[in-house]
C-alpha positions as CSV (number, residue, x, y, z in Angstrom):
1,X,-85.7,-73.4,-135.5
2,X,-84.4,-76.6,-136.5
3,X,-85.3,-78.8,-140.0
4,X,-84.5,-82.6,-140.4
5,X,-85.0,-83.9,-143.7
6,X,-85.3,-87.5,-144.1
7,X,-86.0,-90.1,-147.0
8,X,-84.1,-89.4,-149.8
9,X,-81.8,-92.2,-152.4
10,X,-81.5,-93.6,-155.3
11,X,-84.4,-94.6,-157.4
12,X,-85.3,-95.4,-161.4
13,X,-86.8,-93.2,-163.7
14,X,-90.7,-93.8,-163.0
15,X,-90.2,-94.6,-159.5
16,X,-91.2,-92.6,-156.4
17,X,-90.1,-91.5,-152.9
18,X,-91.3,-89.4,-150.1
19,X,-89.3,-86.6,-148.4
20,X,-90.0,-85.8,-144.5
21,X,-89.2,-83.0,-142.4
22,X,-89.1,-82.4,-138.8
23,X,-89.5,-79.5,-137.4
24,X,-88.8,-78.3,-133.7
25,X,-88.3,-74.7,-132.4
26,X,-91.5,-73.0,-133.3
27,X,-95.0,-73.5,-133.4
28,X,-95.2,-75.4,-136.7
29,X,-99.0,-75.2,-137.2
30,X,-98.9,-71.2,-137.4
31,X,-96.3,-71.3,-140.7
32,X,-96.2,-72.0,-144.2
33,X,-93.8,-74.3,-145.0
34,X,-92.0,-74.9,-148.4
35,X,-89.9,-77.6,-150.0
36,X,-86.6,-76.4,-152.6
37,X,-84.5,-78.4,-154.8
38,X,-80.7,-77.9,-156.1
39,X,-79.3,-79.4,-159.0
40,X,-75.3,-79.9,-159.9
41,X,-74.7,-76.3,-161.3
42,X,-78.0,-74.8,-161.1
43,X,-80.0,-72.8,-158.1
44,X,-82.0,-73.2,-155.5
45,X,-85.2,-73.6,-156.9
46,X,-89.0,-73.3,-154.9
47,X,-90.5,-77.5,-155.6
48,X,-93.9,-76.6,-153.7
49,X,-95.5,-74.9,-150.2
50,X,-98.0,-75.5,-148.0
51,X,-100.1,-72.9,-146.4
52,X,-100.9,-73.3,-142.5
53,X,-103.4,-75.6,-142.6
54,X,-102.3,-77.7,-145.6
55,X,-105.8,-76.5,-147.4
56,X,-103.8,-74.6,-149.9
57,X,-100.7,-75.3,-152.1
58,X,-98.9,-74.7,-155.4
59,X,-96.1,-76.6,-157.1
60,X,-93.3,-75.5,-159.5
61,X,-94.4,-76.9,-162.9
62,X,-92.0,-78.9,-163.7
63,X,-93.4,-81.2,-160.7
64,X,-97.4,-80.3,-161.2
65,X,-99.3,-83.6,-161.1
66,X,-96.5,-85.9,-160.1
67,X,-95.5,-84.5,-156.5
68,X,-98.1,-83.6,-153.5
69,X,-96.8,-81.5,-150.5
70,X,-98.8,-82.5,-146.8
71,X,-98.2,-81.6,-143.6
72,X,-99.4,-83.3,-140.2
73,X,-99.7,-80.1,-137.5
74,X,-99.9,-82.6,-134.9
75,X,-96.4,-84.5,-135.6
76,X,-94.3,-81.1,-136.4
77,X,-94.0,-82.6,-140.0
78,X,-94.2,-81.9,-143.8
79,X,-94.1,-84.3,-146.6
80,X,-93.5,-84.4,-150.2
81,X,-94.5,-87.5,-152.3
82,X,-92.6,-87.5,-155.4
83,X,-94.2,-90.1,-158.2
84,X,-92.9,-90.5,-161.4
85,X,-89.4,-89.4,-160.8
86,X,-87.3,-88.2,-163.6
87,X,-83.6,-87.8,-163.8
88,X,-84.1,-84.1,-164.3
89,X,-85.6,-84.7,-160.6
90,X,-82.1,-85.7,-159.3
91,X,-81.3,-82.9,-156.6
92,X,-80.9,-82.4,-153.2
93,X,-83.9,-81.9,-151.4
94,X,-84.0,-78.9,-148.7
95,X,-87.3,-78.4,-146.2
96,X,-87.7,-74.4,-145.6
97,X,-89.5,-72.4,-142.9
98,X,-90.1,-69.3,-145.0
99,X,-90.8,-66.7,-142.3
100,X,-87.7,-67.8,-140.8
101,X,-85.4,-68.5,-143.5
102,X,-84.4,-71.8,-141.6
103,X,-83.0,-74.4,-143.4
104,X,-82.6,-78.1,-143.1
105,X,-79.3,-80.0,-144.5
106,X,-80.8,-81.5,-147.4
107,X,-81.5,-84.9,-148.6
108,X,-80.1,-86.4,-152.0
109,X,-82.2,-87.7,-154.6
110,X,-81.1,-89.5,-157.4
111,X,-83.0,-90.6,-159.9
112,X,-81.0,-92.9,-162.4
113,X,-81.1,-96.4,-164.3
């Protein structure tokens, strides 16, 4: 199992960015998928998942209405929008294959003036 995370950096408050992760060494279209978050000093903490078929998900609520989790079976990927960034948004970004407890490396996101 192997997760490449992708698209994270530096952006204002009120700004937006969108995470990607590959995925390769399972058949991606069969698993939920999950995106976590660490901040400087705190845990890991779940951001949002994504059932199967991308029909159902469920966010953390500090990111309710201002970040949307998608998937695309087809390319192997999942995706999180962020809108309306916040510094208390600055983390790094980890993709997650839950029935596997993969990993990716993480992507930073900083969210500063």
């Amino acid at each position: 199992v192997q997760l490449v995370e992708s698209g994270g950096g530096l952006v204002q408050p009120g700004g937006s960015l969108r995470l990607s992760c590959a995925a390769s060494g399972f058949t991606f279209s069969s698993y939920r998928m999950s995106w976590y978050r660490q901040a400087p000093g705190k845990e890991r903490e779940l951001v949002a998942y994504i059932s199967t078929s991308g029909g159902t998900s469920n966010y953390a609520d500090s990111v309710k209405d201002r970040f949307t989790i998608s998937r695309d079976n087809a390319k192997n990927t999942v995706t999180l929008q962020m809108n309306s960034l916040k510094p208390e948004d600055t983390a790094v970004y980890y993709c997650h294959a839950p029935t596997f407890n993969s990993w990716g490396q993480g992507t930073q996101v900083t969210v500063s003036s």
